[in-house]
C-alpha positions in Angstrom: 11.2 -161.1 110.3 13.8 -159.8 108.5 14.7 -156.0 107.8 15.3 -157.0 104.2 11.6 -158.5 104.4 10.0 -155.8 105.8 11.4 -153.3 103.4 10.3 -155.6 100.3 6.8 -155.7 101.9 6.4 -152.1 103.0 7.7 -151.3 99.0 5.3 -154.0 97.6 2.3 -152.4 99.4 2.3 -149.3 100.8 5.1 -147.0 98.4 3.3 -147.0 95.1 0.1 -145.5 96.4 1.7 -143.4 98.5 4.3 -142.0 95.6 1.3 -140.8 93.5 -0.9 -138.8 96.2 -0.5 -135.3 95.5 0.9 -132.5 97.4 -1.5 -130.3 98.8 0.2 -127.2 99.7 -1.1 -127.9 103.4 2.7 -127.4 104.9 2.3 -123.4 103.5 -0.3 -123.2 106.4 1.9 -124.9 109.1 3.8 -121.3 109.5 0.4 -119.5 110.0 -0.7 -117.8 113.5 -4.1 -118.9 114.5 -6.7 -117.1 116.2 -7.6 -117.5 120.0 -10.8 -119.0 118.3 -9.3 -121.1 115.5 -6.4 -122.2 118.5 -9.9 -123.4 120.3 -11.1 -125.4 117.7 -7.7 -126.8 117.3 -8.3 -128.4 120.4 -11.2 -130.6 119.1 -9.5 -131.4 116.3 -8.6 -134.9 117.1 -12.4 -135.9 116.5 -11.6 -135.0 113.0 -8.7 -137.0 112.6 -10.1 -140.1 111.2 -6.6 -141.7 110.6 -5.7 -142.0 114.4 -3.7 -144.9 115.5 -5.1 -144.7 118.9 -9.0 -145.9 118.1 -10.1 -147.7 115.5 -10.6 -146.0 112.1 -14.0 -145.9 110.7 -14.5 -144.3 107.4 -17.9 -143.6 106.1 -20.1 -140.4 104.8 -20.4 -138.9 107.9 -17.0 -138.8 108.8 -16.7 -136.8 105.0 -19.1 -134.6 105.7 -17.4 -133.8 109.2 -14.4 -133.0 107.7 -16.0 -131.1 105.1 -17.0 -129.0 107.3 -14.0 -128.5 109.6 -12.3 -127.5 106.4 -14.6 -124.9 106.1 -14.2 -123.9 109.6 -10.3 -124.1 109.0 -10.7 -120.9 106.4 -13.4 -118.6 108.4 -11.7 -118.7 111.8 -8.5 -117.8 110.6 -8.0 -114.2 109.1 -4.8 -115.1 107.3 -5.8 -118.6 105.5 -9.1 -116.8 105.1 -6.9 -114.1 103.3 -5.2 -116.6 101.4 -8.4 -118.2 99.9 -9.8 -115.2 98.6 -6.8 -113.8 96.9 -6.6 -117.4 95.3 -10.9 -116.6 94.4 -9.9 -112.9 93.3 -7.3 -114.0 91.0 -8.7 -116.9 89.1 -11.6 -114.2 88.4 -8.9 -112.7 85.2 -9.2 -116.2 83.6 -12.2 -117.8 84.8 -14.2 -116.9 81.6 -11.7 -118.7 79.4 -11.8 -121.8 82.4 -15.0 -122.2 82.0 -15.2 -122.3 78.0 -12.0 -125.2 78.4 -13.8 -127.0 81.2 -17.3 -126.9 79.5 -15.8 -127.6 75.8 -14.0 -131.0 77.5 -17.3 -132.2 79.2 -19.5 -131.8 76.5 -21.7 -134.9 75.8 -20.2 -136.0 79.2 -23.5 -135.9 81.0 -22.6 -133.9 84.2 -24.7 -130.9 84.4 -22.9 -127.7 83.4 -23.3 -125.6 86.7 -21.0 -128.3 87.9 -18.8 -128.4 85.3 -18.5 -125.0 86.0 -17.2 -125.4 89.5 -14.6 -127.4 88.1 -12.3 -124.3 87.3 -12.0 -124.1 91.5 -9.5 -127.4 91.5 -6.7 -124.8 91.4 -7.9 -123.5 95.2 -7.2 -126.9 97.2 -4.4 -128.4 95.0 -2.4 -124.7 95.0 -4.1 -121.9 96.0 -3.4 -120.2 92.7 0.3 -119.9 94.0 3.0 -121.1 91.5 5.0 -123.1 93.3 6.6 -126.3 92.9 5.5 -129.3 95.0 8.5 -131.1 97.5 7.5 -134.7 95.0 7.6 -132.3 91.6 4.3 -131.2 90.8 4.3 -127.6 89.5 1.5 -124.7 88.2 -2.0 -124.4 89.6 -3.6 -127.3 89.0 -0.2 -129.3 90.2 1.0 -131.6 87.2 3.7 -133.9 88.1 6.2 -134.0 84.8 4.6 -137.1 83.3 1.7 -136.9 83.6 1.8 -133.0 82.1 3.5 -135.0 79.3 0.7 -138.0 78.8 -1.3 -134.1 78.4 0.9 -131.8 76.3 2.1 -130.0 78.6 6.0 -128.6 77.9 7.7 -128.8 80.7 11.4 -130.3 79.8 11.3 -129.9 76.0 12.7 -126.1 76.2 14.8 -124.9 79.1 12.6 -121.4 79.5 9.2 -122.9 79.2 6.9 -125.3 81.7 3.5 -124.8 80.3 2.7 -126.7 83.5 2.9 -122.8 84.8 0.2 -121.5 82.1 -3.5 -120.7 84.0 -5.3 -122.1 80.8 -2.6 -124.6 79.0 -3.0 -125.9 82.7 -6.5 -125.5 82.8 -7.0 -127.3 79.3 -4.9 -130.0 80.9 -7.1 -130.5 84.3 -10.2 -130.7 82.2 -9.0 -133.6 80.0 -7.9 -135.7 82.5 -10.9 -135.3 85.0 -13.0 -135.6 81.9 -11.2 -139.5 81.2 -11.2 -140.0 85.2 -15.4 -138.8 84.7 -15.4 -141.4 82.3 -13.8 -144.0 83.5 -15.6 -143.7 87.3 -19.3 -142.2 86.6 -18.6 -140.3 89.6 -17.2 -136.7 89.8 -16.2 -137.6 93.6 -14.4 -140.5 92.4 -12.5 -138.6 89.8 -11.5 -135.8 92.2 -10.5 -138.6 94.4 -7.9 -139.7 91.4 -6.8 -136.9 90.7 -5.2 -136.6 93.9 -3.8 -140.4 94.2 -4.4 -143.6 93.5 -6.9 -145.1 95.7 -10.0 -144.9 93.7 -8.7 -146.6 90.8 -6.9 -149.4 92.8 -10.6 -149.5 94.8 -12.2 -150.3 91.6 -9.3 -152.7 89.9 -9.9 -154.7 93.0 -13.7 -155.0 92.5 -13.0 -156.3 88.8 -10.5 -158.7 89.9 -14.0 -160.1 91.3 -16.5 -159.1 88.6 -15.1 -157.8 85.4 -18.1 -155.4 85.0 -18.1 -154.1 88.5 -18.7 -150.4 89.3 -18.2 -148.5 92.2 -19.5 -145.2 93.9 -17.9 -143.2 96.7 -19.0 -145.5 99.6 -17.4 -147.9 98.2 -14.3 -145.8 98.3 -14.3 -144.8 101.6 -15.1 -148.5 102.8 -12.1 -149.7 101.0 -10.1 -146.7 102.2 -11.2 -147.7 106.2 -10.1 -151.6 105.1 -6.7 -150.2 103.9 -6.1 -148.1 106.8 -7.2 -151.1 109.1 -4.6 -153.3 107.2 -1.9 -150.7 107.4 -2.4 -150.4 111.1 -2.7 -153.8 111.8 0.8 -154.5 110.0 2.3 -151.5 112.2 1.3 -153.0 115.4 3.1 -156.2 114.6 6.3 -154.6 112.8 9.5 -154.7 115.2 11.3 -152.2 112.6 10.4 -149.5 110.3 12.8 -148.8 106.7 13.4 -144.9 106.8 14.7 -143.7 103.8 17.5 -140.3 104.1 15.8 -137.6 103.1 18.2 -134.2 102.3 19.3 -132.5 105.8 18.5 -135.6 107.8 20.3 -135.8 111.1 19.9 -138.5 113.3 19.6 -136.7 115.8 16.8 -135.2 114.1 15.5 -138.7 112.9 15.6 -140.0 116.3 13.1 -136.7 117.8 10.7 -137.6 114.8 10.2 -141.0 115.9 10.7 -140.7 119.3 14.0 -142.8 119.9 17.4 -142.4 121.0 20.2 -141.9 118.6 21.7 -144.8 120.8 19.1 -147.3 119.6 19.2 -146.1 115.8 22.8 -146.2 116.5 22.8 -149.7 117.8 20.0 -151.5 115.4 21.6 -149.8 112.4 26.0 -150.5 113.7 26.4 -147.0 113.0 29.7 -145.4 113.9 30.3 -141.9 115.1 31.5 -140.7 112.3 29.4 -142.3 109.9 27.6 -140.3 107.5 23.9 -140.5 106.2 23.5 -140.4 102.7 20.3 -138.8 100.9 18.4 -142.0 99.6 19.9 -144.9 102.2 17.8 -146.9 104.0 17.9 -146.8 108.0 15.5 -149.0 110.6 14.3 -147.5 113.2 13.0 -149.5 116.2 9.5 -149.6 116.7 8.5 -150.8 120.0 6.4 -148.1 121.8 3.3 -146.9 120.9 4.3 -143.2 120.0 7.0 -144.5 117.5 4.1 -146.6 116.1 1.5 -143.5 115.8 4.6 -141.5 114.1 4.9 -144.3 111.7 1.5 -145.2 110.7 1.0 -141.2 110.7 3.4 -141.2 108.0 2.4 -144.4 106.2 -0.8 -143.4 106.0 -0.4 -139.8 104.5 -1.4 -140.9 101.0 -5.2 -142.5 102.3 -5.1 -139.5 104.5 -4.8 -136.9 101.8 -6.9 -139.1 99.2 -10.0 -139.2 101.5 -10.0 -135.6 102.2 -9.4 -134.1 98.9 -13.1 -134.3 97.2 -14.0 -133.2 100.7 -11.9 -129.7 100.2 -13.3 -129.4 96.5 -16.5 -129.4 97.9 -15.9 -127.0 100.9 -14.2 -124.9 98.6 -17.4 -124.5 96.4 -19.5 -124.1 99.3 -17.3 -120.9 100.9 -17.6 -118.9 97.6 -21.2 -119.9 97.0 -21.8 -118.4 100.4 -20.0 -115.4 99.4 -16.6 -116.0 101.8 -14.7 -115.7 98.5 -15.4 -112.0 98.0 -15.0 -110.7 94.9 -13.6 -111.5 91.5 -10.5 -110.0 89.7 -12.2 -108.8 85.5 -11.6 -110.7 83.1 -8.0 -110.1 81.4 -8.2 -109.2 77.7 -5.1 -110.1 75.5 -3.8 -110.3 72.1 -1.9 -113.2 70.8 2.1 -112.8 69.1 3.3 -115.9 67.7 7.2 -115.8 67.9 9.0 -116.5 64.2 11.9 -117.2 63.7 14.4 -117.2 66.0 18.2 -117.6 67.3 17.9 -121.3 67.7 19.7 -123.0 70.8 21.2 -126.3 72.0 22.5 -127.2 75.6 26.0 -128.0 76.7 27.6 -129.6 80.2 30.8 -128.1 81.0 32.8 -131.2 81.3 36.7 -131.0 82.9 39.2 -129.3 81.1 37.0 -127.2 79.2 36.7 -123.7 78.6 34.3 -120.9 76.9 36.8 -119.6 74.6 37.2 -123.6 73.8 33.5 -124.2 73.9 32.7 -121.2 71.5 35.3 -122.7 68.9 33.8 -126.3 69.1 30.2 -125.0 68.5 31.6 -121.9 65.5 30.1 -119.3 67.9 30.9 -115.9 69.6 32.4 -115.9 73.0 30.5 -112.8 74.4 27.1 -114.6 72.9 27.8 -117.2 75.0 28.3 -114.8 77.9 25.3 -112.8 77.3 22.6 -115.6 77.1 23.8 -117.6 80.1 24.1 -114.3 81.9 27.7 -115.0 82.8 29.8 -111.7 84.1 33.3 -113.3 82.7 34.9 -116.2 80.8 35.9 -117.7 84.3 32.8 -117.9 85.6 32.2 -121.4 84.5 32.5 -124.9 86.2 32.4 -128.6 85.5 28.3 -129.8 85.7 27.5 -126.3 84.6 24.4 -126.6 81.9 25.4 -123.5 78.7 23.3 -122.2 76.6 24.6 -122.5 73.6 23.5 -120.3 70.7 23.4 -121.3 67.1 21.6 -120.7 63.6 20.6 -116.9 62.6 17.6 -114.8 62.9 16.9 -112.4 65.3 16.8 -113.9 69.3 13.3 -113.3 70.7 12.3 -112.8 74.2 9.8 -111.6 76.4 11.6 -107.8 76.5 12.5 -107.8 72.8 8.6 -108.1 72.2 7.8 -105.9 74.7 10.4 -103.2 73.1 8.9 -103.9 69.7 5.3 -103.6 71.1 5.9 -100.5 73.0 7.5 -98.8 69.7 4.9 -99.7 68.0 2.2 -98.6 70.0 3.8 -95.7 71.5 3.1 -96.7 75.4 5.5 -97.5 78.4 7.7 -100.6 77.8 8.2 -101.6 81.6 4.7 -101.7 82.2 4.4 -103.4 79.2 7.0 -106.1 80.2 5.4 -106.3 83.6 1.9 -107.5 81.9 3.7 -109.8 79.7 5.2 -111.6 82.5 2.1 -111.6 83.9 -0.1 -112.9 80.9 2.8 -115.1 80.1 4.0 -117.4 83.4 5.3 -120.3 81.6 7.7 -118.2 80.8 11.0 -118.5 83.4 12.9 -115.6 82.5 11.9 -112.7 80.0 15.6 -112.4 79.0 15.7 -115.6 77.8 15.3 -116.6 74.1 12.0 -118.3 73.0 11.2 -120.9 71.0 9.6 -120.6 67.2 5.8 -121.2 67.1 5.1 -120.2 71.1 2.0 -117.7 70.7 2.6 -115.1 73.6 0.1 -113.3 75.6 0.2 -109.3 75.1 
């Protein structure tokens, strides 16, 4: 078969699935230092691995439920994950009351009993931890948006260079509850729309079934049976594929290639006429022979991720729910109390790429502005401190510029308190905020 061939196919199939499953956060806990005990249970972890190359895959309720509960296991044998989970627990506590009002406001008239409506706040544990961080495919915030689909829910993320509601605990929140509310909808199943929210599986489960029977429903075995079948397929088509299409990934060596897939750099060398010198470039496609059995595992390990990650996320909901209803969780952080500022009128801005030959003194005349505004709200020490791809802030229009430390000066005068302290909640209350010294845009209420 041709590499050409096998690249269309392996696109055609495998990439679009795989392309919407949803980072975890799993590789934060690649770093962490087991316990003697946890390093033990390590050991049987292979019977947990349903996705092994080496045996065949069966996927059923059982298997679930064992993984369930190795999850589980995963948080109360290891102090420092443990750690992790209830700090996530602690600090959802500040906003769970307003969670709960979102969550139970979006399911009303839904049908699915409130005390698990309830438990829907927790979706922030297993997709983030309550860590703001920024997935390696894009997802962002607690409940992990990816940019369009926090668009298709109102979410800011690339209409104002200093906000990405994405970030917000309840803008978030108000977000996650929608669209498991249409997934609720369009599945009848809560398992099935955790399941989506994660990747695409579910929803490509049940398209199939309607190709058959336009009325079709499906429940979660039905999932998993089709998730075993896909697996099945995927290995199948593994066994049989001579090469595998790697695409370049940023810092890719080929010496480092060739360790992941357990090959010589002579054979990628060879199979893809590369020179000494060559150079890999981020985003080109390489093959990599795949001939032995490791090389195979390493492959189907990775071409499996997105079924991997799709069957075990309603599994890590639920364990999640379990631990704090058995009081692993610990306690709760109280409930934040805040007042709402809606910022008025403000020094509107516009953005500018520093193209060749330009300069700010040049780039202040074009846009009828103040060189040392231009320094001040891009932060910029001098008027040299520019270069060609460099994204200005560019201000323009009057009023008064507004940011998270002029409102904090203004609320601190007026109330006669501390204004660091004051500026240090605000950040706090306010995290779709990127930088306090930045101007804000008219209408944003703000946390205070």
């Amino acid at each position: 078969m041709k590499p050409t061939v096998i690249l269309m196919i392996f696109s055609l199939l495998f990439l679009p699935d795989l392309a919407m499953a949803k980072d975890d956060g799993s590789k934060n806990s690649e770093s962490i230092k087991f316990s003697d005990e946890f390093a033990e249970k390590l050991k049987e972890k292979s019977k947990y691995e349903i996705f092994d190359y080496s045996r065949e895959i069966k996927i059923n309720r059982q298997s679930w439920l064992d993984y369930k509960s190795f999850y589980k296991n995963r948080y109360k044998l290891d102090n420092r994950l443990g750690a992790i989970f209830r700090k996530a627990h602690y600090h959802i506590g500040a906003w769970k009351k307003y969670l709960i009002e979102i969550f139970r406001n979006e399911f009303a008239g839904s049908g699915l009993p409130v005390e698990t409506v309830d438990k829907l706040i927790y979706l922030a544990i297993p997709e983030s931890h309550w860590i703001l961080r920024k997935s390696p495919v894009g997802a962002a915030g607690y409940y992990q948006f990816m940019p369009r689909t926090a668009k298709d829910y109102n979410l800011s993320c690339d209409r104002h260079y200093n906000i990405d509601e994405r970030l917000d605990p309840l803008l978030a929140g108000q977000a996650a509850a929608r669209y498991l509310r249409r997934l609720y909808d369009m599945f009848g199943s809560i398992d099935l729309a955790l399941s989506r929210y994660n990747g695409s599986f579910s929803e490509t489960c049940l398209e199939e079934a309607r190709e058959k029977d336009e009325f079709a429903v499906i429940d979660y075995d039905d999932f998993l049976a089709y998730l075993e079948r896909r697996a099945n397929i995927l290995k199948k088509d593994i066994e049989r594929l001579d090469v595998y299409p790697y695409r370049i990934r940023k810092n890719d060596t080929l010496g480092g290639i060739a360790r992941v897939f357990r090959v010589t750099k002579k054979e990628l060398s060879e199979i893809n006429r590369l020179s000494a010198g060559d150079i890999l470039k981020r985003g080109m496609v390489i093959l990599i022979p795949n001939r032995t059995e490791s090389t195979k595992r390493i492959v189907f390990s990775k071409e499996a991720a997105g079924l991997r990650e799709n069957f075990r996320f309603a599994a890590r909901f639920w364990a999640t729910i379990e631990l704090i209803e058995e009081g692993f969780a610990g306690n709760e952080e109280p409930t934040l109390e805040f007042e709402i500022f809606t910022v008025g009128q403000v020094c509107a801005t516009r953005t500018y790429i520093v193209k060749s030959g330009d300069s700010l003194s040049r780039i202040a005349l074009r846009f009828g502005v103040r060189l040392s505004d231009i320094l001040k709200i891009n932060h910029l020490k001098n008027s040299n401190s520019i270069k060609v791809g460099l994204k200005l802030v560019i201000p323009s229009g009057v009023g008064k510029m507004v940011t998270l430390k002029t409102i904090a000066g203004e609320i601190a005068e007026k109330k006669g308190i501390e204004r660091y302290g004051l500026l240090k909640r605000l950040i706090a209350l306010n995290p779709a905020v990127k930088n306090p010294s930045l101007p804000l845009p008219e209408g944003l209420r703000i946390r205070y």
